[in-house]
Structures are given as C-alpha cells and as structure tokens.
C-alpha positions as CSV (number, residue, x, y, z in Angstrom):
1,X,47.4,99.2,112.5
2,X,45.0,98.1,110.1
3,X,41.9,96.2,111.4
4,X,40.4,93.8,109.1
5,X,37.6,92.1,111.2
6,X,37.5,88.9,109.2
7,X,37.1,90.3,105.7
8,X,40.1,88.8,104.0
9,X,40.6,90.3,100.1
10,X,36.6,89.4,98.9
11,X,36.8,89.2,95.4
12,X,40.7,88.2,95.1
13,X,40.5,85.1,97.5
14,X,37.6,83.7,96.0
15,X,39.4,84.3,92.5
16,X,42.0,82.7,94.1
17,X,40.5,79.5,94.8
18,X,38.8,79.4,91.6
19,X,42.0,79.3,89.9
20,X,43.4,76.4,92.2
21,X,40.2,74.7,91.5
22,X,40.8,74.8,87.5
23,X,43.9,74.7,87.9
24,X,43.5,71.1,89.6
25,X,41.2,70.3,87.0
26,X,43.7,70.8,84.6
27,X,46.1,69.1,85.4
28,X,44.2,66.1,86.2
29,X,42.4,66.0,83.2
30,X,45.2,66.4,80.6
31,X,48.5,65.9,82.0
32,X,48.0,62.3,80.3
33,X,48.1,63.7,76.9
34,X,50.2,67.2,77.3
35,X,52.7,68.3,79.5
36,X,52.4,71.7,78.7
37,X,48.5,71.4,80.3
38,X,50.0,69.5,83.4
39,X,52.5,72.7,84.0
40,X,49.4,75.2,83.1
41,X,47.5,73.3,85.6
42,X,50.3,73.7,87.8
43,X,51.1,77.6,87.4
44,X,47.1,78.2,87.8
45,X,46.6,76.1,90.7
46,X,49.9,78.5,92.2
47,X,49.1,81.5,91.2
48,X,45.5,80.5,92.6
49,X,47.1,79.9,95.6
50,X,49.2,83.1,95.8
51,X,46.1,85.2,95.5
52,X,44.1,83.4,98.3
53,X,47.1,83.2,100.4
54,X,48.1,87.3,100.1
55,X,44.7,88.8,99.4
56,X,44.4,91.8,102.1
C-alpha cells in the first residue's frame, strides 16, 4: 500500500490548476468574439482539472 503523507503529484497538480486558471481566463475573455476560444477555454480548464484531480 502506498503511503503518500500529503504529497499529492507536486509539479502535476499545480500544472493542473494553472491550466484551469487560463483556462477560465479564456473563456471569459473571448468567448464573446470566438467560439472556438470559449471551447479551448473549456478543454484547458478540463484537462486542468483532470491533472489536479488524478496527480499521484
């Protein structure tokens, strides 16, 4: 059983959450005027997610 005591994935979960951060960004800034930004926004912000969420 592996132990992590409280280290959770370093460098992936704050990678993480600096994609759901731009991500947000994104698609607050220029769903307006693209929708192809409002979906990148999107896909960053779950992928971002994904990382931060699953990092060992």
């Amino acid at each position: 059983m592996k132990n992590n005591c409280g280290r959770r994935g370093g460098g992936r979960q704050a990678l993480g959450i600096l994609l759901m951060v731009a991500g947000a960004l994104v698609f607050l800034l220029f769903v307006p005027r693209w929708v192809w930004a409002g979906a990148l926004g999107i896909l960053m912000i779950s992928v971002g997610f994904l990382l931060w969420r699953f990092s060992d």
